[in-house]
C-alpha positions, 0 to 999 in steps of 0.5 A: 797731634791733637787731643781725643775730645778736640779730634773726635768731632773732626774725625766723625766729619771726616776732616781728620784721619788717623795715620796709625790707629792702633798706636796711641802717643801719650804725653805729661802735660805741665801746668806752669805758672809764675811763683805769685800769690794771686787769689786770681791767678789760684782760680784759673789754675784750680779750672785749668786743673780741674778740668784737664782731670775731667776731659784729659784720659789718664 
C-alpha cells in the first residue's frame, strides 16, 4: 500500500498499477510519541500533524 501522493507520480510513469481500482482501503494513521515535555519534539509533532492534515485525504 502506498499513499495517493507518493503513488500518483509512479502510477502516471507507469511503474505502479492499481490491482483494484474501484476499491479503496483506508486506514487510522497514529501519531506516538514518548510522554516528554520537549519544546523540540512539540514542533516535529505540530509539522508531522499539520502536514498529514493537509496531504492525507480524510
Amino acid at each position: 500500500m502506498v499513499p495517493e501522493p507518493q503513488a500518483e507520480p509512479l502510477l502516471r510513469a507507469g511503474r505502479l498499477m492499481l490491482f483494484a481500482p474501484d476499491r479503496a482501503v483506508d486506514a487510522p494513521l497514529y501519531w506516538q510519541q514518548w510522554k516528554l515535555d520537549s519544546p523540540a519534539l512539540a514542533a516535529v509533532t505540530d509539522a508531522v500533524t499539520e502536514t498529514a492534515a493537509a496531504a492525507l485525504r480524510r
